[in-house]
Structure formats: C-alpha cells, structure tokens
C-alpha positions in Angstrom: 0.0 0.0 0.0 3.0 2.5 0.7 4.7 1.9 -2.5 1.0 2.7 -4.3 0.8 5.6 -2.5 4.2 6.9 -3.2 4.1 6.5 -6.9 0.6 8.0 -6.4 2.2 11.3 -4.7 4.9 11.3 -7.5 2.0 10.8 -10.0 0.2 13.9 -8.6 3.3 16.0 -8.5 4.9 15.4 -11.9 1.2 16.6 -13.5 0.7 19.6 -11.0 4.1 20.8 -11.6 3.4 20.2 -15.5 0.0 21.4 -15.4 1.2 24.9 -13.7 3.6 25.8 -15.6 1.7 25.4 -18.9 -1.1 27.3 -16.8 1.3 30.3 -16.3 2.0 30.7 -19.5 -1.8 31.4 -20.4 -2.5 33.3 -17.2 -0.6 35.2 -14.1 0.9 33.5 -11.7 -1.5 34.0 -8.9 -4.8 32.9 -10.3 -3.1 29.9 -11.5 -1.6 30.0 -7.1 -5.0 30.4 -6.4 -6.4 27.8 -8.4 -4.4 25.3 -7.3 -4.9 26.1 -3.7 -8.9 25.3 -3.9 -7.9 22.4 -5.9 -5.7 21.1 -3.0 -8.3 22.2 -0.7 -10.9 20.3 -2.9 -8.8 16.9 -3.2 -8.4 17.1 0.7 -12.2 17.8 1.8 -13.0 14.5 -0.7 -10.1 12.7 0.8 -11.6 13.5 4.6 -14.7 12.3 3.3 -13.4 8.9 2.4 -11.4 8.6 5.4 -12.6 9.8 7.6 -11.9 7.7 10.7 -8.2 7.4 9.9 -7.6 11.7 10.4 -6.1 13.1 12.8 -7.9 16.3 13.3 -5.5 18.1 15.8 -3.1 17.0 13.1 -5.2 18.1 10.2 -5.1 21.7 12.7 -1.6 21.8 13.5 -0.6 20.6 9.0 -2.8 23.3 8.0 -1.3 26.6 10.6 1.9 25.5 9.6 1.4 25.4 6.1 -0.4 28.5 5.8 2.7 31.0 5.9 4.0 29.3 3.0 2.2 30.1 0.1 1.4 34.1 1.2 5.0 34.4 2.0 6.1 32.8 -2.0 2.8 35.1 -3.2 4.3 38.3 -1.6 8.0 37.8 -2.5 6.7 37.4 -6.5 4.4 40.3 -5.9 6.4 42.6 -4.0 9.9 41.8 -6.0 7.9 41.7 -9.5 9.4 38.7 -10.3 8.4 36.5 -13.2 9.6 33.8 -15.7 12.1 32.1 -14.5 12.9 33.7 -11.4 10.0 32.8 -10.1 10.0 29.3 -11.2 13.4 29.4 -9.5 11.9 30.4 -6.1 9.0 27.9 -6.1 11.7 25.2 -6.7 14.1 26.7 -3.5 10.5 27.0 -1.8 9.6 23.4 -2.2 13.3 22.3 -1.6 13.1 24.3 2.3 9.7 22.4 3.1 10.8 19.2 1.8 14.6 19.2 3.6 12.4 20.9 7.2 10.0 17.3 6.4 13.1 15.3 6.9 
C-alpha cells in the first residue's frame, strides 16, 4: 500500500508541476496559485470524506497553521519583487526544496 501511494504522490506532483507551468504561461501566476490552492483544498475535503476515521484532526489543525505561511510568503515575495519567468519558477523550486529538507 505504501509503495502505491508513493508512486501516487509522485503521480500527482509530476502533473501539478506540469500542469502549472503550462497554466502560467496562459494566465498570471496568482490565479493559477490560487487555483491550485482550492484544488488542494478540494482533493483534501473528498479525501476527509473517504477517510474519515483514519484523520487526525489536531493534526489536520496543527498541518494546515503550519502550512499556511507558506504560500502568502512565496505570493508576496513574487508580488512585492515583481518577479516573473524564471525567477519565479526558480523560487518555487528553493520554496519546495526548504519544506521538503524541514519534512526530513
């Protein structure tokens, strides 16, 4: 079941990374930020709704406070700094890099 689930959470990377950068190109950067947040939000209420019994809500609490300075912090840095192209895909990239060394 872990390895399915893996290759599932590679799966859904590979196509979101993909999918928004061929979404930038057609539209700025923060409705396609946006977007993909209520997405993520959607994919995790049906998710809940499936499993229900095996979440942890005070860890659903404590995932979602610590997540939430993330994005506003990589949305202000493009909006403040003006950065676009590949600057900004170079950010996201340090971005995701910094949560995924802090996951262990």
């Amino acid at each position: 079941m872990e390895i399915l689930l893996a290759l599932a959470a590679a799966v859904a990377y590979g196509v979101s990374d993909f999918a928004g950068g061929v979404l930038t190109r057609r539209a700025h950067v923060l409705v396609v930020f946006l977007l993909s947040q209520l997405v993520s939000f959607a994919l995790l209420l049906v998710v809940v709704a499936l499993w229900a019994d095996a979440v942890s809500w005070p860890g659903v609490g404590w995932g979602a406070a610590g997540e939430r300075p993330g994005p506003a912090a990589l949305a202000g840095i493009v909006l403040r700094e003006r950065i676009a192209g590949r600057q900004a895909a170079g950010l996201v990239v340090a971005a995701v890099s910094v949560e995924l060394i802090a996951l262990g």
